[in-house]
Residue frames relative to the residue before (quaternion, step in Angstrom):
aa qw qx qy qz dx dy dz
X 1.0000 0.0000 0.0000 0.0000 0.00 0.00 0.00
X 0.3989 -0.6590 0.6065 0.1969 3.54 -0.96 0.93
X 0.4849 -0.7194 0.4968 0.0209 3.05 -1.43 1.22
X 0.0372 -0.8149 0.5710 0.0922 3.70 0.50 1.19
X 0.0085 -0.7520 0.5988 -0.2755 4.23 0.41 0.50
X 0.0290 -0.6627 0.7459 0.0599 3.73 -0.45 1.20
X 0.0854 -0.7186 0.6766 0.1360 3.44 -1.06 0.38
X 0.0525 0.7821 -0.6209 -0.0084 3.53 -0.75 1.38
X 0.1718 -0.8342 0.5199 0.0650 3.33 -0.90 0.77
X 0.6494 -0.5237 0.3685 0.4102 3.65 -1.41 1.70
X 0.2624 -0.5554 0.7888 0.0226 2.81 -1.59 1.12
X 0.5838 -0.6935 0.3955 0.1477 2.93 -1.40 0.58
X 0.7576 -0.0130 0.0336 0.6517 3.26 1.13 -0.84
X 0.5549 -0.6456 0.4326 0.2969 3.23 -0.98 0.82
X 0.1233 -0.7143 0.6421 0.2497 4.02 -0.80 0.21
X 0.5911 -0.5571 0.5054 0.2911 3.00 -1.69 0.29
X 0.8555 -0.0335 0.2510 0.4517 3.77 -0.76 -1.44
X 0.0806 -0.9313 0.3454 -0.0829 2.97 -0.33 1.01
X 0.5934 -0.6827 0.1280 0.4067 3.04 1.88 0.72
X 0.4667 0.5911 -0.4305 0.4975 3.78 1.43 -0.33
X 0.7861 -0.3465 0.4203 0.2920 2.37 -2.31 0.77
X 0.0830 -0.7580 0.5959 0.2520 3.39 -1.58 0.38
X 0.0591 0.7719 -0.6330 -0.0079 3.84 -1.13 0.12
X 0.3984 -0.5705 0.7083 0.1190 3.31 -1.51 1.09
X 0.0666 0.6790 -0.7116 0.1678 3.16 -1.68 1.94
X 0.3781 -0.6614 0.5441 0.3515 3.97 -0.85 0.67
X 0.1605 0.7071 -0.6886 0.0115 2.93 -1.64 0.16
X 0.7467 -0.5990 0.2125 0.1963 2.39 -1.26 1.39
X 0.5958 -0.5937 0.3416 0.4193 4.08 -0.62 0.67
X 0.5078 0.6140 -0.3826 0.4676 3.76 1.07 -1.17
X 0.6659 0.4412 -0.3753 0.4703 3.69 0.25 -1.95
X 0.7289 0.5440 -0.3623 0.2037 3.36 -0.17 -1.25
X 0.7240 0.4120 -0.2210 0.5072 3.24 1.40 -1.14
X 0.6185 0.5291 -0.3837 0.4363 3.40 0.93 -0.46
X 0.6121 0.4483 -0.3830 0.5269 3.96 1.36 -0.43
X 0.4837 0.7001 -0.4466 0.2764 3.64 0.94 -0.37
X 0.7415 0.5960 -0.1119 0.2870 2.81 1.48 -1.76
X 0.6068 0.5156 -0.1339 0.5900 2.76 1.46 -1.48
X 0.4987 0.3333 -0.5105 0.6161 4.58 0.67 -0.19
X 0.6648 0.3549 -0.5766 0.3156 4.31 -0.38 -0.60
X 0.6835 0.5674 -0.2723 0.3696 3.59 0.94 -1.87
X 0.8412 0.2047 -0.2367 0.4409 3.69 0.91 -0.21
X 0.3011 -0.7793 0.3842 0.3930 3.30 1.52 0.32
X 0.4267 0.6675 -0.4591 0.4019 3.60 0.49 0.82
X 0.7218 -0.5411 0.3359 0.2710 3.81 -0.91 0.21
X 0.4747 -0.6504 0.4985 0.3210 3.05 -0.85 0.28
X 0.5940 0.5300 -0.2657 0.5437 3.63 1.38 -0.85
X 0.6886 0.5311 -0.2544 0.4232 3.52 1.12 -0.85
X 0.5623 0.4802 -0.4121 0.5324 3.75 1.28 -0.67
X 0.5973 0.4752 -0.4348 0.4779 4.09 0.07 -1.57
X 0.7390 0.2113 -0.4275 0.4759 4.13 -0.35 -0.92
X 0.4633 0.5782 -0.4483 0.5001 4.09 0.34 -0.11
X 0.8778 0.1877 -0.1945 0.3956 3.51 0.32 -0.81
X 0.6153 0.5227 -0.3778 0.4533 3.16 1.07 -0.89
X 0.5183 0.3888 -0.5564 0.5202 4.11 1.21 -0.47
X 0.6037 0.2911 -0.5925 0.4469 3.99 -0.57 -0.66
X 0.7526 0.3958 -0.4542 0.2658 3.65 -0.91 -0.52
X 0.6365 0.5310 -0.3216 0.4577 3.41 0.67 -1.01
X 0.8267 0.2743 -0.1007 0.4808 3.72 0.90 -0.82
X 0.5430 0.3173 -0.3863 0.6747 3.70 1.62 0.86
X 0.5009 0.6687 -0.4880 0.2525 4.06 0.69 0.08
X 0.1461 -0.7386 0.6223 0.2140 4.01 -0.56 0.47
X 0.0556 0.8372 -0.5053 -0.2017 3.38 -0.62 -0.12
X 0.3472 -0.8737 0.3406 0.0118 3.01 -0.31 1.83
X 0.2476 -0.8195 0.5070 0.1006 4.08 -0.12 1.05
């Protein structure tokens, strides 16, 4: 079995704006807290984890017909 394991690592300082596209998506209250955890544990954003993940998904996704 292949190991899908994002591995993000503490940044040092938080940036601000970063010129990408923006858009407004729900999510669920759990996610929200569970990214909360993971922006303190890596001292990175919360905006900064979703584009982190949403690139692994977008570029590990099969899409199956």
């Amino acid at each position: 079995m292949i190991n899908n394991t994002i591995k993000i690592y503490k940044k040092d300082i938080i940036k601000g704006e970063d010129g990408h596209k923006i858009f407004s998506v729900r999510v669920k209250e759990e996610t929200v807290t569970a990214l909360d955890k993971l922006a303190a544990k890596s001292n990175r954003s919360r905006n900064d984890l979703v584009n982190i993940i949403l690139e692994h998904a977008v570029n590990n996704i099969e899409v199956v017909e």
